[in-house]
C-alpha positions in Angstrom: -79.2 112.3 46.0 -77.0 109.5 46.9 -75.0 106.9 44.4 -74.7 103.8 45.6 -70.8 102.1 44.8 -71.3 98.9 46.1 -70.6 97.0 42.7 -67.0 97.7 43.1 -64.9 94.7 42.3 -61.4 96.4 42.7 -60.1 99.0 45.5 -60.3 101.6 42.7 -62.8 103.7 41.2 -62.7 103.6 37.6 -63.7 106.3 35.1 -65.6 103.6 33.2 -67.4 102.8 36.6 -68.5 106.2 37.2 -69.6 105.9 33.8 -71.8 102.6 34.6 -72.8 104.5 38.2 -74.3 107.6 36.3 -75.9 105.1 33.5 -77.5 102.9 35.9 -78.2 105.9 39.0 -79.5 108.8 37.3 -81.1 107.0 34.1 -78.4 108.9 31.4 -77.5 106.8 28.8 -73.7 105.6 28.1 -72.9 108.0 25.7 -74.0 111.0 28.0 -72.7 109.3 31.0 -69.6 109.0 29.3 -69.2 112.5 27.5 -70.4 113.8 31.4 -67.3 112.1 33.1 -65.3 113.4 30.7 -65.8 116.9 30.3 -65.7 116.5 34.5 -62.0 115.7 34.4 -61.4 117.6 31.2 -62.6 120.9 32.9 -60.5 120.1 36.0 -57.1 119.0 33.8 -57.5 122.1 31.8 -57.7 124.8 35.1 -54.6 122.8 37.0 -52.5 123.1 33.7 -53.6 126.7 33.3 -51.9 127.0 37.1 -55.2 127.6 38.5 -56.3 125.8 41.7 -59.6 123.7 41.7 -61.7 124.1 44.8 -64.6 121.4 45.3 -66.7 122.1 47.8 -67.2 119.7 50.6 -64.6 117.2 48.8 -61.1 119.0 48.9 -58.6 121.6 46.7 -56.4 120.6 44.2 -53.6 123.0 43.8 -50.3 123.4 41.6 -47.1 123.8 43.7 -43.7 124.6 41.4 -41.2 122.8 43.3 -37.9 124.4 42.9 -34.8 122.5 41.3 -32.4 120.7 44.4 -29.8 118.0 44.5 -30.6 114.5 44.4 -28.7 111.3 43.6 -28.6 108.2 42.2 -30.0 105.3 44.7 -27.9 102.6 42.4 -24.8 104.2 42.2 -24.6 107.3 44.7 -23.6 109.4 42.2 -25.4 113.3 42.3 -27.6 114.5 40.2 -29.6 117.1 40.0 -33.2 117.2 39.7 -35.1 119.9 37.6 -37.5 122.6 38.5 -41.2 121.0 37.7 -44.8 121.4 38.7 -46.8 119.4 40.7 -50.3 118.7 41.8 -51.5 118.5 45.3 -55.1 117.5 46.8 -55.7 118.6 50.1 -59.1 117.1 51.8 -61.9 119.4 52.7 -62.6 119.0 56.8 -65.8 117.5 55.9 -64.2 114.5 54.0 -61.5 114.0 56.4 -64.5 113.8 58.8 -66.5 111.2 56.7 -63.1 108.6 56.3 -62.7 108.9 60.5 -66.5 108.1 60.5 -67.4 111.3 62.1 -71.2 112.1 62.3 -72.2 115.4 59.6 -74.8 117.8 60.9 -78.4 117.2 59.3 -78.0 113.2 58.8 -80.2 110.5 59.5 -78.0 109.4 62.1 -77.3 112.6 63.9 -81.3 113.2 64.1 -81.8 109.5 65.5 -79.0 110.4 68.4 -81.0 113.2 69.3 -84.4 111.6 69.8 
């Protein structure tokens, strides 16, 4: 199944246009569309605050790094401070999205199969 995005007005995918996408794609009304989306990032928020990574396959791996405390300073003044201990969330792109931003032709797509004949 493929969504199509070319509606976007902005450089940004919204929530609310996912919403709209699964609405006007895949036939679910706005309040399922809505209630999908949001037990989506829900689901995702609530395993990256747990400390557990979140693997998508074919998309790319979010993962919690604890980055330790250090000393840091004040760009206005040049005065140190230091800067806390504190977690942080990384995304890391699977090789098959990397491969689909340079353009790069997947196995088993339209295009691939025209090359070959």
């Amino acid at each position: 199944m493929q969504l199509s995005v070319d509606s976007l007005e902005t450089a940004a995918l919204t929530k609310a246009q996912l919403v709209d996408l699964l609405f006007e794609q895949l036939g679910l009304n706005k309040r399922e569309s809505k209630d999908m989306v949001d037990a989506f990032f829900d689901l995702i928020t609530e395993q990256l605050v747990a400390g557990t990574d979140v693997k998508i396959s074919g998309f790319g791996n979010f993962q919690i790094r604890t980055k330790a405390p250090r000393p840091g300073r004040n760009p206005r003044t040049g005065e140190a401070i230091g800067i806390q201990a504190r977690r942080v969330v990384t995304f890391h792109a699977s090789h098959k999205l990397k491969g689909q931003i340079q353009g790069d032709k997947l196995p088993g797509t339209a295009m691939e199969a025209s090359d070959r004949a």
